[in-house]
ROZAMAR-551478 format. One record per residue (C-alpha): residue in three letters; x, y, z. Coordinates in steps of 0.2 Angstrom, whole numbers, m for minus. Last residue first. Example, Ala and Ser with C-alpha at 12.3 -4.5 7.8 and 13.67 -1.06 7.14 Angstrom:
// residues 2
<'SER' <68 m5 36>>
<'ALA' <62 m22 39>>
END
This chain:
// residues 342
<'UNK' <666 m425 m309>>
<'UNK' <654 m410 m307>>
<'UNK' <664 m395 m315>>
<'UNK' <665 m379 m302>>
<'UNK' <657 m363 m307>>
<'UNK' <667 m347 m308>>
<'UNK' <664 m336 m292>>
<'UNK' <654 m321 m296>>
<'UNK' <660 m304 m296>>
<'UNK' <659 m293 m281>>
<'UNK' <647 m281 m281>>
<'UNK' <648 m262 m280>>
<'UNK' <665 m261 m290>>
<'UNK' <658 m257 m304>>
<'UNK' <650 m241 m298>>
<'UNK' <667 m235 m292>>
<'UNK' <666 m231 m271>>
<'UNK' <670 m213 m268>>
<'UNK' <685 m205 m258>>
<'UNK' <686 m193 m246>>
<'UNK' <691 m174 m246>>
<'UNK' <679 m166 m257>>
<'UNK' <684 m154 m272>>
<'UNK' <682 m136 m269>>
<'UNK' <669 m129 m280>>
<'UNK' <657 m123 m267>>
<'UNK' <670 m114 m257>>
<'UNK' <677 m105 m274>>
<'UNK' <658 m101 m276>>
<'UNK' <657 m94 m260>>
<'UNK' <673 m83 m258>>
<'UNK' <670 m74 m278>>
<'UNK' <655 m70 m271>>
<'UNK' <661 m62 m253>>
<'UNK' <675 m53 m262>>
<'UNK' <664 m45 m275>>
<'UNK' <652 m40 m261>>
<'UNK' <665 m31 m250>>
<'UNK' <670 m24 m267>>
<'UNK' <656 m17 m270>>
<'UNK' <653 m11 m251>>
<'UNK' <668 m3 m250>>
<'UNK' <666 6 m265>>
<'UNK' <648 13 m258>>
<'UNK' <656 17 m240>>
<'UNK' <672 27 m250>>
<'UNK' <660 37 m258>>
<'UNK' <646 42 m247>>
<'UNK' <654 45 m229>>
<'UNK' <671 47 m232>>
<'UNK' <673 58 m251>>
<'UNK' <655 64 m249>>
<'UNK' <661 72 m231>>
<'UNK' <678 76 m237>>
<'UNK' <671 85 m254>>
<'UNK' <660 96 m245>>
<'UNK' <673 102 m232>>
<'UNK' <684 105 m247>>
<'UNK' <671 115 m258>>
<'UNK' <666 125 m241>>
<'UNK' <684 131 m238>>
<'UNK' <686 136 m256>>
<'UNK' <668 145 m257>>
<'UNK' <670 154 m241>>
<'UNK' <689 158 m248>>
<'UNK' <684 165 m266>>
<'UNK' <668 173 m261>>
<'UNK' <677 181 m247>>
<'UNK' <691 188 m261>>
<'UNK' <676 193 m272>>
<'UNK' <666 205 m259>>
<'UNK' <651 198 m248>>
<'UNK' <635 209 m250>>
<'UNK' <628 225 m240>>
<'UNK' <615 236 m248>>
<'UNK' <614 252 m239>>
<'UNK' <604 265 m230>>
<'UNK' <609 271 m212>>
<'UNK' <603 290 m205>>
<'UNK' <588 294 m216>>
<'UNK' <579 308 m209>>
<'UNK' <561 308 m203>>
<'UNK' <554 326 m207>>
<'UNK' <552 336 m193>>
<'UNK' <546 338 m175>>
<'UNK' <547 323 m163>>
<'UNK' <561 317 m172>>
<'UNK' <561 302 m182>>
<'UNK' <579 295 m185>>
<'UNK' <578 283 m199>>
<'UNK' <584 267 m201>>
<'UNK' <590 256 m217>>
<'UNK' <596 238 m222>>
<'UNK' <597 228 m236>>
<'UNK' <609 212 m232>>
<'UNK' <614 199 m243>>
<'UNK' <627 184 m239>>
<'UNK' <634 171 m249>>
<'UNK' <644 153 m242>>
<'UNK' <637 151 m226>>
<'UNK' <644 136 m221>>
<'UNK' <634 122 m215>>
<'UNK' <644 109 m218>>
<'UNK' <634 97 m232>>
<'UNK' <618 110 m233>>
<'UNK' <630 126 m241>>
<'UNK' <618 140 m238>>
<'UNK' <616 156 m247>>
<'UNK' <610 167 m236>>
<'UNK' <598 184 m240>>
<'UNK' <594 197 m228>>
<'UNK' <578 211 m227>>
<'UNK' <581 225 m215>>
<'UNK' <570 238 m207>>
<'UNK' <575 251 m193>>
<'UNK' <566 266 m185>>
<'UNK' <578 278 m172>>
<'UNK' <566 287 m161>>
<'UNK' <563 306 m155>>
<'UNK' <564 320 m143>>
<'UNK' <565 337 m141>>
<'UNK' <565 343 m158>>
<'UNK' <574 358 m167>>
<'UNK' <591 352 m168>>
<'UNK' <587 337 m179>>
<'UNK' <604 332 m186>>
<'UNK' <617 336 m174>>
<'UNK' <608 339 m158>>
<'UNK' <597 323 m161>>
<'UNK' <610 312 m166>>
<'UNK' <621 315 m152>>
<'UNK' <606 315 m141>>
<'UNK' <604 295 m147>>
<'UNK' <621 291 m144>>
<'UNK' <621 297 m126>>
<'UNK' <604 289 m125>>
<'UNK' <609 270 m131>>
<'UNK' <598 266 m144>>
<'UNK' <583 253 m142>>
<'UNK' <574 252 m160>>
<'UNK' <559 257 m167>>
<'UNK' <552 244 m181>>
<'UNK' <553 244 m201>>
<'UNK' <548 226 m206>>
<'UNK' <563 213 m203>>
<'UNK' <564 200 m220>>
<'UNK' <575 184 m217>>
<'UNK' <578 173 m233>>
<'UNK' <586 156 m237>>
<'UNK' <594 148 m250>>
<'UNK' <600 133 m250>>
<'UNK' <618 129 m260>>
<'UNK' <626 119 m273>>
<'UNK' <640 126 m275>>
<'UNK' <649 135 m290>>
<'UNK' <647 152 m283>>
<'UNK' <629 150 m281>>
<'UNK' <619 135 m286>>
<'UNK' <601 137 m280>>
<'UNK' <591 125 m269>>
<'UNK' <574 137 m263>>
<'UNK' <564 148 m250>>
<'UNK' <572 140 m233>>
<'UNK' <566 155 m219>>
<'UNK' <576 165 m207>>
<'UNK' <563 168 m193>>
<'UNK' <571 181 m179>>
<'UNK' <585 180 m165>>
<'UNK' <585 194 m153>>
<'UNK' <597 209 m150>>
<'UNK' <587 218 m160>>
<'UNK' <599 230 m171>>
<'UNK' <612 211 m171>>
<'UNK' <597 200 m179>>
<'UNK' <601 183 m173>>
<'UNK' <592 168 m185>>
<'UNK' <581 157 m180>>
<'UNK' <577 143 m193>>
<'UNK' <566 142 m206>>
<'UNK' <566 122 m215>>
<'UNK' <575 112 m231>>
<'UNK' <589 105 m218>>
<'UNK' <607 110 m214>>
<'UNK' <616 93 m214>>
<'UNK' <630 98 m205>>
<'UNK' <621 117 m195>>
<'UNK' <622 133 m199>>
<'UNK' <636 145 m195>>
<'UNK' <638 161 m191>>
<'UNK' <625 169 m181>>
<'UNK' <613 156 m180>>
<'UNK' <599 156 m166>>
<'UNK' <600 163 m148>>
<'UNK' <617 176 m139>>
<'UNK' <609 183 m125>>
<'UNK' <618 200 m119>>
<'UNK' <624 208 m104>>
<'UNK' <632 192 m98>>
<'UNK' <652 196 m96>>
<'UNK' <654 215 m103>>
<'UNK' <663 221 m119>>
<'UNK' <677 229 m118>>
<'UNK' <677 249 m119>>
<'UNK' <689 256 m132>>
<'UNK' <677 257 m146>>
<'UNK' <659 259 m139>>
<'UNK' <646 243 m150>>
<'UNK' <649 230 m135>>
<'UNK' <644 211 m136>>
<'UNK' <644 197 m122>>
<'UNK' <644 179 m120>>
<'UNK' <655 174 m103>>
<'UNK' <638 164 m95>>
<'UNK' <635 153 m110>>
<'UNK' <620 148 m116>>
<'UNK' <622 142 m132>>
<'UNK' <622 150 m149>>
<'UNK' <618 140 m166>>
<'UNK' <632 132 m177>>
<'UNK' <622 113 m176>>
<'UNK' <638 103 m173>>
<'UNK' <650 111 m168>>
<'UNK' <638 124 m153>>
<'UNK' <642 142 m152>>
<'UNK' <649 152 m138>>
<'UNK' <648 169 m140>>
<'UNK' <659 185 m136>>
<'UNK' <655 202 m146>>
<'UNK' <664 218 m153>>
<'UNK' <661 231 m162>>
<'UNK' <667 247 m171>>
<'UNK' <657 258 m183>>
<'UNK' <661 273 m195>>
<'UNK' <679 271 m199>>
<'UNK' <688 283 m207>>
<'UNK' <697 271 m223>>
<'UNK' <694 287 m237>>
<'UNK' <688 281 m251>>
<'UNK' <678 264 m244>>
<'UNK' <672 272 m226>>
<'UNK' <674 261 m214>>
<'UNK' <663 247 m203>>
<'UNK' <675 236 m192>>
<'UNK' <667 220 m184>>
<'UNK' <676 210 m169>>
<'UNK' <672 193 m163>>
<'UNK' <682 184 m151>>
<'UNK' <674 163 m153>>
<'UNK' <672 151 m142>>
<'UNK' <666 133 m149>>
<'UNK' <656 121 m139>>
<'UNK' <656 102 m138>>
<'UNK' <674 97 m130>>
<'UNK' <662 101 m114>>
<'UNK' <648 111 m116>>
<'UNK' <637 98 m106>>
<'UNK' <647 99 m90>>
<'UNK' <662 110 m92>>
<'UNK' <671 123 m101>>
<'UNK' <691 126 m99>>
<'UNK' <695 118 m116>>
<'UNK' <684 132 m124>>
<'UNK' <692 145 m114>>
<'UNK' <707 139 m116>>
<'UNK' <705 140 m139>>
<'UNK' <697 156 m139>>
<'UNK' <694 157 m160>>
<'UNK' <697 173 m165>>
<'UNK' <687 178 m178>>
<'UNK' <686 194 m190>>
<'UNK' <672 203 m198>>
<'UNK' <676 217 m211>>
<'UNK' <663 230 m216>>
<'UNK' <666 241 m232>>
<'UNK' <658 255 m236>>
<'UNK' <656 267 m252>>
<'UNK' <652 285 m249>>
<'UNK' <636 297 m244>>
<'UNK' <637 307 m230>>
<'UNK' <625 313 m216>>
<'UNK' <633 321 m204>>
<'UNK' <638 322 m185>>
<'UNK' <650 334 m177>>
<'UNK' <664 336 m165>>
<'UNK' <676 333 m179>>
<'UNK' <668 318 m188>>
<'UNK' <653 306 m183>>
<'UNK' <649 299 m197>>
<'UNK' <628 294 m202>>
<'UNK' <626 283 m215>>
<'UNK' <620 283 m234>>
<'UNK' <628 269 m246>>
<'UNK' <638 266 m264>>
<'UNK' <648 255 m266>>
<'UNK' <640 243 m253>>
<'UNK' <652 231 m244>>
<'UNK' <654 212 m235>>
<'UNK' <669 210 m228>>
<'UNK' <673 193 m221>>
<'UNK' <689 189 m212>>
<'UNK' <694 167 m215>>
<'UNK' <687 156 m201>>
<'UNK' <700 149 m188>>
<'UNK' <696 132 m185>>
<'UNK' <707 121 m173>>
<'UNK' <692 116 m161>>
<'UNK' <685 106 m177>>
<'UNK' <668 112 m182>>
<'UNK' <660 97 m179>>
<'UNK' <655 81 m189>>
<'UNK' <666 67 m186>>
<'UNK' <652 57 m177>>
<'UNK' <642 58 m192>>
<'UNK' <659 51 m201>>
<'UNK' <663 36 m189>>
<'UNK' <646 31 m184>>
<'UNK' <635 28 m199>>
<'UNK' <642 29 m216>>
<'UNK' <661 23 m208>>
<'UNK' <654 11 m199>>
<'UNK' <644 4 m209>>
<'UNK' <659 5 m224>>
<'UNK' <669 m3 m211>>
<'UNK' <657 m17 m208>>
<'UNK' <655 m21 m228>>
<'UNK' <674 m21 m228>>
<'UNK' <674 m33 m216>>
<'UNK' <661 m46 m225>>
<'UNK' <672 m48 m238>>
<'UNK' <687 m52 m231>>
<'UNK' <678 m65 m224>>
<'UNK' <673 m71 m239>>
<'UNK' <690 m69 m245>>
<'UNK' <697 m79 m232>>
<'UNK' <685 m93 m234>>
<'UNK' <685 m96 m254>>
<'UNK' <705 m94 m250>>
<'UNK' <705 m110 m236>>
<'UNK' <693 m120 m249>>
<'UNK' <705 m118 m264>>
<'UNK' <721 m122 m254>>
<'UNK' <711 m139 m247>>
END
């Protein structure tokens, strides 16, 4: 009876941990994948040792040539997020923005922005969002709704897939074609890469801006355009999404109406070794969690669910009865022994 009873409980033992490693493989852990609320991602800089810009210095505008280095920073907006409603709800990430371009030798900065946007946890891609907003004039906040966040911007999706997807181009304010061109290890990852080229196009540019530039650098003409072109590379990490490698090429032109086109932006932007270290840190533990609960942990389950549920059964099948059977000799009764005739 003791032998039967264990046979029992550890088949059914058995069959429990192959539900929990179901449900861990295909509801607990998927469900689990969002960027949690909590997140603050590390700064990224990326930089170019040696790079061609325009610096507005002193009353005047010039061409220079020097090192840059832009930093990215993020603020996650913790009430506004809790604040949202309807579909967005508990499913959206806000996130402050702030970018700082400056000169590498001498820390003048060359650039300040700031942007706004809402970003959905699981596939990392803008959503509409009424409060999204961006701003490229230091001092002056950015304004509620005048811009359209679309596409990745930051983050791509868990489970990033072997296909293009739209990527936001910050000189067009619209998203463009990033395509999936290969698997390649970087940084100790395994990692997709993907690749965005931008041919060379006139851009919008605020007039003040754009007057600036001409009265400074093309004095002779009455009018003109700013061109711009830009090729980028990501290196993807599929499991989270992260985006642990990042390439940009990127160059303008002011063309005036008379005169040569001058070169206003040239440079070859890339992440520098302490983002390396913490993009590739953050991703390598996100990684490891998500094998860890939903690959590892389900397949050791299910071994020993099996092993408990075949060890169960065959001490079930080898527990002894509980009646008792007949012995053979005792089938038939034994004859009488035969009575003497007198």
């Amino acid at each position: 009876m003791t032998r039967r009873l264990t046979g029992v409980t550890l088949f059914g033992l058995g069959v429990l941990c192959l539900l929990l490693a179901g449900g861990l493989a295909w509801i607990i852990v998927p469900s689990q994948k969002k960027v949690p609320l909590d997140l603050i991602p590390p700064d990224v800089v990326v930089a170019d040792d040696s790079a061609t810009f325009a610096q507005a210095k002193d009353g005047q505008v010039t061409v220079e040539q020097a090192g840059l280095r832009s930093r990215t920073g993020i603020t996650p907006d913790f009430r506004a997020a809790a604040d949202l409603t309807g579909d967005l709800a508990d499913e959206t990430l806000i996130w402050n923005v702030f970018h700082a371009t400056d000169r590498a030798d001498t820390g003048e900065a060359i650039n300040r922005a700031e942007s706004r946007v809402a970003l959905d946890r699981r596939s990392g891609a803008a959503v509409d969002w009424e409060g999204q907003c961006h701003s490229e004039n230091p001092g002056v906040a950015c304004l509620a709704g005048n811009v359209d966040f679309e596409g990745q911007l930051y983050l791509f999706p868990f489970g990033t897939e072997k296909k293009t997807y739209q990527y936001w181009d910050s000189a067009l304010h619209r998203a463009l074609p990033m395509e999936y061109t290969a698997e390649e290890n970087f940084n100790g990852l395994p990692t997709y890469r993907f690749e965005q080229q931008i041919p060379q196009q006139a851009v919008d540019m605020d007039p003040t801006s754009l007057a600036g530039l001409m009265a400074f650098l093309a004095p002779g003409a009455t009018t003109g355009t700013v061109n711009y072109r830009a090729a980028r590379t990501l290196w993807v990490e599929p499991k989270t999404g992260a985006i642990v490698g990042y390439r940009e090429q990127q160059h303008r032109e002011l063309v005036p109406d008379s005169g040569a086109p001058i070169v206003i932006f040239d440079a070859d932007l890339q992440y520098d070794q302490d983002t390396l270290a913490a993009l590739h840190d953050q991703a390598a533990g996100g990684r490891t969690q998500l094998m860890l609960l939903g690959f590892w942990v389900p397949i050791i389950l299910v071994l020993i669910g099996l092993a408990l549920m075949i060890g169960g059964f065959l001490l079930t099948r080898g527990a002894p009865g509980t009646g008792r059977r007949t012995p053979a000799h005792a089938a038939e009764p034994e004859p009488a022994p035969a009575q003497r005739t007198p």
